[in-house]
N, CA and C atoms as a LAMMPS dump frame, in Angstrom:
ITEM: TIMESTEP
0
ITEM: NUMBER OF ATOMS
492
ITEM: BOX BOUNDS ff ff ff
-5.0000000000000000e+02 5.0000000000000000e+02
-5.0000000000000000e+02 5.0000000000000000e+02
-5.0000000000000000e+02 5.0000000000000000e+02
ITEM: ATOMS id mol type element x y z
1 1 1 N 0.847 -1.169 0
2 1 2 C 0 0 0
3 1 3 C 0.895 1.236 0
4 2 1 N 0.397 2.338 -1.011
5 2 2 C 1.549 3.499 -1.084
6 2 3 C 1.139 4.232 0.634
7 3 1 N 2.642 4.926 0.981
8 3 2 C 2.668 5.639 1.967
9 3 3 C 1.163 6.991 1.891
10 4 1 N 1.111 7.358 1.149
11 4 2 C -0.032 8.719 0.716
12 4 3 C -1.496 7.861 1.369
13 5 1 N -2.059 6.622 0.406
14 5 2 C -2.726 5.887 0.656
15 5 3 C -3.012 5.505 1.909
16 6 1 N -2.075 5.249 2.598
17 6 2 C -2.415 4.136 3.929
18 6 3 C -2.482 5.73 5.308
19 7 1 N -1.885 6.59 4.503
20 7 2 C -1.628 7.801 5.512
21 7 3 C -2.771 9.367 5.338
22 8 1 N -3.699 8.596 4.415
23 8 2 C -4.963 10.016 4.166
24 8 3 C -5.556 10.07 5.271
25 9 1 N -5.939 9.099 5.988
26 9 2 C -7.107 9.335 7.372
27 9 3 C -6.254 9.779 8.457
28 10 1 N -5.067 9.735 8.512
29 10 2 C -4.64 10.375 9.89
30 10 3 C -4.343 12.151 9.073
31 11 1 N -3.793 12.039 8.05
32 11 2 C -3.476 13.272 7.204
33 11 3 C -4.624 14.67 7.385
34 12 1 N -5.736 13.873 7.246
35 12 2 C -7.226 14.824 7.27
36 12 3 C -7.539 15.113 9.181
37 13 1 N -7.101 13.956 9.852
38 13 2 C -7.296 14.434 11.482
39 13 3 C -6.555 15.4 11.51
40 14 1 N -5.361 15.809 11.149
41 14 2 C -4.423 16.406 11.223
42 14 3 C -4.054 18.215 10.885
43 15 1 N -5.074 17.535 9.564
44 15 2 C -5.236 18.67 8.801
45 15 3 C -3.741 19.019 8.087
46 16 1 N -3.336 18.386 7.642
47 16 2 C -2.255 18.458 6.416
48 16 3 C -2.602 19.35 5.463
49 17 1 N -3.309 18.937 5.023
50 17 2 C -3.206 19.242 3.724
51 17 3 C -4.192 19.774 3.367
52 18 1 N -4.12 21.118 2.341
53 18 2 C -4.976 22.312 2.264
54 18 3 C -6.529 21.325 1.309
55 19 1 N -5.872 20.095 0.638
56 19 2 C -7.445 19.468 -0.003
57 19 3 C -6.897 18.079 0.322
58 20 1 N -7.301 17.431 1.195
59 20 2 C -7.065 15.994 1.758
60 20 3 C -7.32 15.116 0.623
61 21 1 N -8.28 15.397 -0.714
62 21 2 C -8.231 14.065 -1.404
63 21 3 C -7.053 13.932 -2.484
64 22 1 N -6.235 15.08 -1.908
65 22 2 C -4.783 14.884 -2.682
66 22 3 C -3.913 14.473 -1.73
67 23 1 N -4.079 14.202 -0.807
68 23 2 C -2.596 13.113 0.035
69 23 3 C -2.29 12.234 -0.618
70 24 1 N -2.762 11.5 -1.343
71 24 2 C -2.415 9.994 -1.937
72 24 3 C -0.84 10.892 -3.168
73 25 1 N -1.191 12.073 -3.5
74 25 2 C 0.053 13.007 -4.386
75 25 3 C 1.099 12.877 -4.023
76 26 1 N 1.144 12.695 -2.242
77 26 2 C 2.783 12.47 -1.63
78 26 3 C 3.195 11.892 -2.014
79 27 1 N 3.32 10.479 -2.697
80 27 2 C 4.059 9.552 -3.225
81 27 3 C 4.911 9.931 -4.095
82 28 1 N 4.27 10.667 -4.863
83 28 2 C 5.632 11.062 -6.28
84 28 3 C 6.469 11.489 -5.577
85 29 1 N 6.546 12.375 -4.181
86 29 2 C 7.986 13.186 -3.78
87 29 3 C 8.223 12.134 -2.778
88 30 1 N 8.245 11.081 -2.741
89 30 2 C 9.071 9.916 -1.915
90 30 3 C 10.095 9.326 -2.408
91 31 1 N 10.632 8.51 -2.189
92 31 2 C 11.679 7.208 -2.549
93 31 3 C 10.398 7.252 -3.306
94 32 1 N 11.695 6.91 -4.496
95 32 2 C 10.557 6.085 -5.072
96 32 3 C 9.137 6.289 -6.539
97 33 1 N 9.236 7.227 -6.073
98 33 2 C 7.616 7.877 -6.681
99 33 3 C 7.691 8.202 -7.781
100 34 1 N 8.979 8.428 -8.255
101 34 2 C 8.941 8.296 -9.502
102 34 3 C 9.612 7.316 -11.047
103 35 1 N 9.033 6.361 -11.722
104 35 2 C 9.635 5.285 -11.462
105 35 3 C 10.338 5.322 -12.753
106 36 1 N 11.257 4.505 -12.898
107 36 2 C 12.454 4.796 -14.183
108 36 3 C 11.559 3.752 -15.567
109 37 1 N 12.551 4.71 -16.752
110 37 2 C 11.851 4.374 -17.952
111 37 3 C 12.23 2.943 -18.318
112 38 1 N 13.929 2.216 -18.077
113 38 2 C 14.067 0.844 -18.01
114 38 3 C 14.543 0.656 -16.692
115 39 1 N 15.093 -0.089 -16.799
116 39 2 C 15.21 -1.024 -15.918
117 39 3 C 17.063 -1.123 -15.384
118 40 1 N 17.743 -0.667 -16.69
119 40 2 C 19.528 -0.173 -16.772
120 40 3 C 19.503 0.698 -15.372
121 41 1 N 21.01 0.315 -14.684
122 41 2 C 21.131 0.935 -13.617
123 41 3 C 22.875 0.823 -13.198
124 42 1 N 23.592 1.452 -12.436
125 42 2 C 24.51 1.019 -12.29
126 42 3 C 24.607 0.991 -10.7
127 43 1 N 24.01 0.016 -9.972
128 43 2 C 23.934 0.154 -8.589
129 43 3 C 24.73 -0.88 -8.358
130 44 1 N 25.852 -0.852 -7.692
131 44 2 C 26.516 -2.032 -6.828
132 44 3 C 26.102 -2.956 -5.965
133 45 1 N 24.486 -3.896 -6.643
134 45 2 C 24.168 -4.598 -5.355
135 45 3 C 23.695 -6.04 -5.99
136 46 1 N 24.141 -7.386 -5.563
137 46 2 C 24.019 -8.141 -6.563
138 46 3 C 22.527 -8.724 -5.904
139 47 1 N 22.204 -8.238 -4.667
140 47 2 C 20.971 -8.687 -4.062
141 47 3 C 19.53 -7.795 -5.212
142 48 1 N 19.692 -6.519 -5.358
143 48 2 C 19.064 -5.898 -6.216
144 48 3 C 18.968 -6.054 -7.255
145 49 1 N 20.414 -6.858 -7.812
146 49 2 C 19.827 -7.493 -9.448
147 49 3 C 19.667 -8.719 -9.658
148 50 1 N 19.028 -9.621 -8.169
149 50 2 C 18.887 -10.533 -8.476
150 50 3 C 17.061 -10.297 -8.394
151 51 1 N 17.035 -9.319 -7.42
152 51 2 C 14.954 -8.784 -7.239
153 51 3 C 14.612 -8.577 -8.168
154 52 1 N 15.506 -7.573 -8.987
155 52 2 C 14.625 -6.751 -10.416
156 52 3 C 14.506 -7.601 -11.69
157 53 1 N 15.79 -8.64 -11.661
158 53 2 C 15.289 -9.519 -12.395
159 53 3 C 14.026 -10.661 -11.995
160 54 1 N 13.843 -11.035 -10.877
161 54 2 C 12.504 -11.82 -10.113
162 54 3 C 11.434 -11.058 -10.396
163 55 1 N 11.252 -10.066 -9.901
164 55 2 C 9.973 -8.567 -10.401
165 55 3 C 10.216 -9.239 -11.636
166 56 1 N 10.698 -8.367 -12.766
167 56 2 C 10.316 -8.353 -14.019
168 56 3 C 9.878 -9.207 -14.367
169 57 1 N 10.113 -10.862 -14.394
170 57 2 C 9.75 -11.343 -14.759
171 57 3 C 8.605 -11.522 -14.744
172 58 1 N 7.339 -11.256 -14.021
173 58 2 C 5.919 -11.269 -13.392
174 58 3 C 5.226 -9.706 -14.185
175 59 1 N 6.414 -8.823 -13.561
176 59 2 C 5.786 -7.021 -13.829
177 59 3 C 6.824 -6.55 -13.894
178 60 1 N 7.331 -5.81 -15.556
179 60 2 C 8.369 -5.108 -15.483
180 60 3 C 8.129 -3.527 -15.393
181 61 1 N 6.778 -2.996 -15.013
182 61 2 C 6.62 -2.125 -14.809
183 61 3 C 6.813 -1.91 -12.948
184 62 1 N 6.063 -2.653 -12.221
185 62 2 C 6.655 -2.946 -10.961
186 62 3 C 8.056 -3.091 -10.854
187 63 1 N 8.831 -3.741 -11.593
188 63 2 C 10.33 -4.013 -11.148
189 63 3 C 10.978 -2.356 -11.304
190 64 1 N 10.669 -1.617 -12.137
191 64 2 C 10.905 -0.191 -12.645
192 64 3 C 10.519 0.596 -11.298
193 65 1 N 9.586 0.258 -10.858
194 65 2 C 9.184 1.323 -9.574
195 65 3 C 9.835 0.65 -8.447
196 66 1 N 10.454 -0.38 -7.846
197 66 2 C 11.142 -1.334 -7.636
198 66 3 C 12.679 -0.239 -7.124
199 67 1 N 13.138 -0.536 -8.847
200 67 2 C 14.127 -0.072 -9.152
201 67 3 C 14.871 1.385 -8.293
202 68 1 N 13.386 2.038 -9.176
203 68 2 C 13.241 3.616 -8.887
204 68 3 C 13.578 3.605 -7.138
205 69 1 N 12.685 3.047 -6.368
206 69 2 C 12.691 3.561 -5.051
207 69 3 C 14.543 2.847 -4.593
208 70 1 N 15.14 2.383 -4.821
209 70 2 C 16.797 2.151 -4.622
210 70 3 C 17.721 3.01 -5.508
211 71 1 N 17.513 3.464 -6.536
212 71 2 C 18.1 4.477 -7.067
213 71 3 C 18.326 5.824 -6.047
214 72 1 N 17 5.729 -5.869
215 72 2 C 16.606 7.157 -4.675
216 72 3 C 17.336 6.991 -3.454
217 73 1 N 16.837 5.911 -2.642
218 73 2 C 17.581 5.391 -1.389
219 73 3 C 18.915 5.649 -1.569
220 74 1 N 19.749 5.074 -2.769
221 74 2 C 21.319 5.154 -3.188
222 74 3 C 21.626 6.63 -2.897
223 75 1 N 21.42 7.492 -3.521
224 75 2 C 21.415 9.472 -3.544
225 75 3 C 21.074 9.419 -2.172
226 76 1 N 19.915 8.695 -1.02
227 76 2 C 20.203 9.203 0.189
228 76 3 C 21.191 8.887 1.249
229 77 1 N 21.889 7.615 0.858
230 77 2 C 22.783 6.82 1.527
231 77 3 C 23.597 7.896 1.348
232 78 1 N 24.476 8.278 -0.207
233 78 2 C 25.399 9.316 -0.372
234 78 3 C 25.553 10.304 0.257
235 79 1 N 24.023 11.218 0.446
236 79 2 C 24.023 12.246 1.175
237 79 3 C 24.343 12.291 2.674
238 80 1 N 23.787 10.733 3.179
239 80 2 C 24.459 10.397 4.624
240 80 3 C 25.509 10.357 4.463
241 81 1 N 26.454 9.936 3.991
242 81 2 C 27.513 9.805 3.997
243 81 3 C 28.416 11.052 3.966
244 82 1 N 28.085 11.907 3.335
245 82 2 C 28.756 13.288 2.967
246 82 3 C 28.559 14.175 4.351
247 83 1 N 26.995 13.658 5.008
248 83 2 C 27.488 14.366 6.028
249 83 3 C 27.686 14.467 7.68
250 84 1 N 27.925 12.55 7.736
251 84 2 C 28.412 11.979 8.894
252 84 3 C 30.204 12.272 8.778
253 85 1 N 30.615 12.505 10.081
254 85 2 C 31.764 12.184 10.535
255 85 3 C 32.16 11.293 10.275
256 86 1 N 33.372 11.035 10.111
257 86 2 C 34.57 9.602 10.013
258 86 3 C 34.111 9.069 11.223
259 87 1 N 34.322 8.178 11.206
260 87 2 C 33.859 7.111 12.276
261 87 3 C 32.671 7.233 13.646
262 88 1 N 31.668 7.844 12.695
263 88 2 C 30.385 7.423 13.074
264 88 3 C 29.279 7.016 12.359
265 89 1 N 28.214 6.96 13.031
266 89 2 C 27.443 5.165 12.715
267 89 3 C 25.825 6.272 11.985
268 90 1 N 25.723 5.205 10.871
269 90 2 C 24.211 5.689 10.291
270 90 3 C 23.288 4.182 10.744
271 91 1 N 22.394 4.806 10.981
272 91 2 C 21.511 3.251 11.711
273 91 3 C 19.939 3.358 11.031
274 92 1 N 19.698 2.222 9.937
275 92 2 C 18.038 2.587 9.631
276 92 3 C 17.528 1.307 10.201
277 93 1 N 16.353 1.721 10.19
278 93 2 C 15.754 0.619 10.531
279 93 3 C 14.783 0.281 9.346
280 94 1 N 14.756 -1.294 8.693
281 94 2 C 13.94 -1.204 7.118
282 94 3 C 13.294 -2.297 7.457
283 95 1 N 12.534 -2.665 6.494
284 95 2 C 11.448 -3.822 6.486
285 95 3 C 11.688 -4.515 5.016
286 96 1 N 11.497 -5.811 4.97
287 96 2 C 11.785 -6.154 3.726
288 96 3 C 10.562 -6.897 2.901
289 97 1 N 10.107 -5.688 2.171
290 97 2 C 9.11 -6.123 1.583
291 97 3 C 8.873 -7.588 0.717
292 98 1 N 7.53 -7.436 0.228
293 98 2 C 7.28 -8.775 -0.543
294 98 3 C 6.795 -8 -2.239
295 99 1 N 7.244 -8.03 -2.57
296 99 2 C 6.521 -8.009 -3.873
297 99 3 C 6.422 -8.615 -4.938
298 100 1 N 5.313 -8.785 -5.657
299 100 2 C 5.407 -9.445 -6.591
300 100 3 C 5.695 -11.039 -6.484
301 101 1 N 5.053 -11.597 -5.372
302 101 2 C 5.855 -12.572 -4.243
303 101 3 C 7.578 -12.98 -4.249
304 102 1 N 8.208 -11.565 -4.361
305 102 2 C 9.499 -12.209 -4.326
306 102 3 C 9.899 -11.19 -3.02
307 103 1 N 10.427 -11.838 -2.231
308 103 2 C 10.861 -11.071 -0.906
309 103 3 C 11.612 -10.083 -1.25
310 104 1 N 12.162 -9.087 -0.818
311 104 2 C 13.337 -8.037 -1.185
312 104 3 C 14.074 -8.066 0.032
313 105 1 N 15.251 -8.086 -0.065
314 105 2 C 16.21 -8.452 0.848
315 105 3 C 16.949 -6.947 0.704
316 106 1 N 16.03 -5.493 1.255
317 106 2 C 16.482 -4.352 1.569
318 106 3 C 17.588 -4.148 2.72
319 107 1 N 17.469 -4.945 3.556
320 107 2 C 19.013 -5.13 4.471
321 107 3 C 20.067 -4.913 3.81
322 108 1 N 20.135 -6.293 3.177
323 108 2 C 21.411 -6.371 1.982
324 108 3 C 21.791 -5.694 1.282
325 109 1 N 20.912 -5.128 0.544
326 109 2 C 21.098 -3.955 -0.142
327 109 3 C 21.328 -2.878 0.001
328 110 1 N 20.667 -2.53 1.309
329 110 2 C 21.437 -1.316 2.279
330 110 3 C 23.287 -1.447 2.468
331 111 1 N 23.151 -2.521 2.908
332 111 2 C 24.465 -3.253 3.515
333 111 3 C 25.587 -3.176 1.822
334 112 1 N 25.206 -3.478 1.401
335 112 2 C 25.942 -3.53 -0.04
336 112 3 C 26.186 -2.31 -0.835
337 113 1 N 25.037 -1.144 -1.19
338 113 2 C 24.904 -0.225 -1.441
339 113 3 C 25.625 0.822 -0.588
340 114 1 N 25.917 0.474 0.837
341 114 2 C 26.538 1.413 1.63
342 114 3 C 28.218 1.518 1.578
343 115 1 N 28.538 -0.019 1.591
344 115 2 C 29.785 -0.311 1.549
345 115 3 C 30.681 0.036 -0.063
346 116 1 N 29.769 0.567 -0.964
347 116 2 C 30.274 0.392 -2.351
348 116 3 C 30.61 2.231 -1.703
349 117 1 N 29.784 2.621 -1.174
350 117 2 C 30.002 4.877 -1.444
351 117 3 C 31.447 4.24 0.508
352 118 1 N 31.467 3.587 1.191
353 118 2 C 32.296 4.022 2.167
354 118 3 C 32.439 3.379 3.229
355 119 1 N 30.778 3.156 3.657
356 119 2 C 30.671 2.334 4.732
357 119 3 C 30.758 1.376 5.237
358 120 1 N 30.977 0.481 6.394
359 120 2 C 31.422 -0.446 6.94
360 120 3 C 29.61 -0.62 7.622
361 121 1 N 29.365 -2.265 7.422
362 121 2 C 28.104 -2.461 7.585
363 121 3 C 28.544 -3.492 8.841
364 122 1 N 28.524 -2.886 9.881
365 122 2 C 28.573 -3.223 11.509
366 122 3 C 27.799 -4.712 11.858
367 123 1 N 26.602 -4.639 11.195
368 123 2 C 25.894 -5.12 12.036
369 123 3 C 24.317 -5.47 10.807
370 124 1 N 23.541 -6.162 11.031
371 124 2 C 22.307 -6.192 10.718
372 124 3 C 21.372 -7.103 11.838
373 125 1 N 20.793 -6.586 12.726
374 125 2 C 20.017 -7.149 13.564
375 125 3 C 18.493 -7.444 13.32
376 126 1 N 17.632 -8.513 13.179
377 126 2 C 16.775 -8.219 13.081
378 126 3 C 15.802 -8.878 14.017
379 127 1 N 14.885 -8.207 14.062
380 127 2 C 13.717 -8.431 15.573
381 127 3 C 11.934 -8.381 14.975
382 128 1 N 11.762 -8.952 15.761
383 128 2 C 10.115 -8.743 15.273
384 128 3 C 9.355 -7.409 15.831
385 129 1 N 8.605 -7.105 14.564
386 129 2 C 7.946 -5.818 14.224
387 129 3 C 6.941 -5.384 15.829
388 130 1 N 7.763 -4.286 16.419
389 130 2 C 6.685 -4.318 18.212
390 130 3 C 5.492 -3.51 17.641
391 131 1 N 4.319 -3.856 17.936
392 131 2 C 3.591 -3.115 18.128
393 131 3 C 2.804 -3.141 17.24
394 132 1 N 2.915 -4.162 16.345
395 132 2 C 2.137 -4.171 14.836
396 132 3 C 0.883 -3.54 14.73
397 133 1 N 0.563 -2.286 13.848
398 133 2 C -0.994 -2.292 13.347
399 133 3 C -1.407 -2.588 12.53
400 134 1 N -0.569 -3.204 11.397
401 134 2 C -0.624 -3.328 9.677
402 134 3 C -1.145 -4.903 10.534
403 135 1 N -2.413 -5.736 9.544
404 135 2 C -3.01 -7.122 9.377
405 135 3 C -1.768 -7.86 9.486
406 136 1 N -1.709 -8.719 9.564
407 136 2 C -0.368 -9.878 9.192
408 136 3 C -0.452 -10.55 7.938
409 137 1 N -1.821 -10.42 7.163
410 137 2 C -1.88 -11.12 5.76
411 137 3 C -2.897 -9.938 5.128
412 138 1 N -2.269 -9.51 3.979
413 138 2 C -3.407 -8.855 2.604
414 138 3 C -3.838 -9.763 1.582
415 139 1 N -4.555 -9.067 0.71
416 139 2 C -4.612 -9.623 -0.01
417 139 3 C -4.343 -8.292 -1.227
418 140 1 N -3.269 -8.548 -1.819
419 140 2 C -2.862 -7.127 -2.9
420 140 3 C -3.191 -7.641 -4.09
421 141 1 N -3.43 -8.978 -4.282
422 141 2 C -4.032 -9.014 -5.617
423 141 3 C -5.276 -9.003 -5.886
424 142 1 N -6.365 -8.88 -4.722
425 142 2 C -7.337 -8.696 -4.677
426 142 3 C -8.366 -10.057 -5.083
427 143 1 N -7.55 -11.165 -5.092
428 143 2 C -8.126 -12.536 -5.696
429 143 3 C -8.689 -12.983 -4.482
430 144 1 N -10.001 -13.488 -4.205
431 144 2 C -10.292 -14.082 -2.797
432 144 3 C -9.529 -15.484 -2.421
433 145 1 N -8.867 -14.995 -1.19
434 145 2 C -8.595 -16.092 -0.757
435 145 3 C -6.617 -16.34 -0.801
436 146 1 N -6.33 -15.565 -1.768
437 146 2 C -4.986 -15.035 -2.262
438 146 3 C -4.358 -14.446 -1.339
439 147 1 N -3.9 -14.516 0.14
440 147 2 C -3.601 -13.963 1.106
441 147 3 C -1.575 -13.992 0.507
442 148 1 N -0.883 -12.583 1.247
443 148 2 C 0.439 -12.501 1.392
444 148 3 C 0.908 -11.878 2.613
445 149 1 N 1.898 -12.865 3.463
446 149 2 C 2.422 -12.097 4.895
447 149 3 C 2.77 -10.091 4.647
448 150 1 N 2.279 -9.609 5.346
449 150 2 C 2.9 -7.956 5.382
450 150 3 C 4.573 -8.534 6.329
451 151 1 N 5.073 -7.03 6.493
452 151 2 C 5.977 -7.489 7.08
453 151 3 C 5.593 -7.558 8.598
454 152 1 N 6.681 -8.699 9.171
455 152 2 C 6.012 -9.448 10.546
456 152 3 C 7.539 -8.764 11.04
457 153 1 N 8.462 -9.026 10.494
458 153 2 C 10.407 -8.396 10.919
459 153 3 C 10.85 -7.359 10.431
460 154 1 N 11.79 -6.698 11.146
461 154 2 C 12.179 -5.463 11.106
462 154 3 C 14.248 -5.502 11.097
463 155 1 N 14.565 -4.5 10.269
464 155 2 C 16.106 -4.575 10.395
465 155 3 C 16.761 -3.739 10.79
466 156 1 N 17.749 -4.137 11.593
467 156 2 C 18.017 -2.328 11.317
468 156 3 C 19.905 -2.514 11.522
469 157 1 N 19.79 -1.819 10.006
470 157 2 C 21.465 -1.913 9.567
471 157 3 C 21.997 -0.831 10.22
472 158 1 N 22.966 -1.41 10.609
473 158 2 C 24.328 -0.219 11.403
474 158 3 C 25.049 -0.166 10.616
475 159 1 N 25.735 0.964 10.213
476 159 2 C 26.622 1.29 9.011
477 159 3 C 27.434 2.442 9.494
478 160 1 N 28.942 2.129 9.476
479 160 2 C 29.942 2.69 10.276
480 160 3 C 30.623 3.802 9.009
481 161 1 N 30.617 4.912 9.183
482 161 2 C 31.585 5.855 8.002
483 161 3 C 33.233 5.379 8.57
484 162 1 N 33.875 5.03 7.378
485 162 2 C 35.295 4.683 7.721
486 162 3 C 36.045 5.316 6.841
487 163 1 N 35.616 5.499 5.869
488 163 2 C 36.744 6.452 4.943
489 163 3 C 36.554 7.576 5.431
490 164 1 N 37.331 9.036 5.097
491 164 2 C 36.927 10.402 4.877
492 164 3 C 36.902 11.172 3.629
C-alpha cells in the first residue's frame, strides 16, 4: 500500500493538507515515486539485481518502480555519507518487503549499497515488528482467498563511516 494511501485518514485528522483528497500526491515526492523508464542501472548490489530480475519477470513495470525507489535510497545513503563524521554510525531501521511474491532483501542492499560509497556495515540485527498495526496477511491481488504475509520483521542496519 503506497505511503499517501495508507496515511490520508490520519493526514485529514491532522489537517495536512490544504485538499485531503490529494494526500495519496505524496508519493511522487518519496523514494521512489517516480519510477524509471528501463530497468539499466549502475547500482553495486548483486541482491538488487537478483529482485529486479525476479519482479520483471511477473511485472516489469513494478520491477521499474522497484528499481526507482533504490536508485533514490542510493542518492540518500550518499548524502548520509557526505554528512556523517569519520567514524560514526548511520543506523536505519527497514522492512523487507514482498513483492510481486518475491521477498526483497532491503538489508542487503542497504548493507551492499553502503559499503560500495564508504561504509562499513557493523551489524544487521533483526527483531520482530513491536507493536504491529498493519493485518499480518493482505490480499494485494485482490483474488479471494490469495492472502500474502505484510511485514512481521524489522532490520536495522548499522553502518559505520570509515573512509573520509
Amino acid at each position: 500500500m503506497a505511503y499517501g494511501q495508507f496515511s490520508r485518514l490520519s493526514a485529514q485528522w491532522l489537517d495536512i493538507f490544504d485538499d485531503p483528497n490529494k494526500a495519496s500526491a505524496v508519493d511522487k515526492n518519496l523514494l521512489g515515486g517516480r519510477a524509471t523508464k528501463d530497468l539499466l542501472h549502475n547500482l553495486p548490489s548483486v541482491h538488487l539485481n537478483d529482485t529486479i530480475s525476479k519482479v520483471s519477470t511477473s511485472d516489469k513495470k513494478r520491477a521499474g518502480e522497484v528499481l526507482s525507489f533504490y536508485i533514490d535510497l542510493d542518492r540518500c545513503l550518499k548524502h548520509a555519507y557526505r554528512l556523517l563524521k569519520q567514524n560514526k554510525y548511520l543506523c536505519l531501521v527497514i522492512g523487507n518487503r514482498l513483492v510481486k511474491q518475491v521477498r526483497i532483501p532491503t538489508d542487503f542492499i542497504v548493507a551492499e549499497l553502503g559499503e560500495k560509497i564508504g561504509f562499513a556495515c557493523e551489524d544487521i540485527m533483526v527483531r520482530n515488528i513491536p507493536g504491529k498495526r498493519m493485518p499480518l496477511k493482505t490480499s494485494p491481488t485482490n483474488i479471494i482467498g490469495k492472502l500474502e504475509e505484510t511485514m512481521i520483521k524489522e532490520s536495522i542496519v548499522i553502518l559505520k563511516k570509515i573512509k573520509e
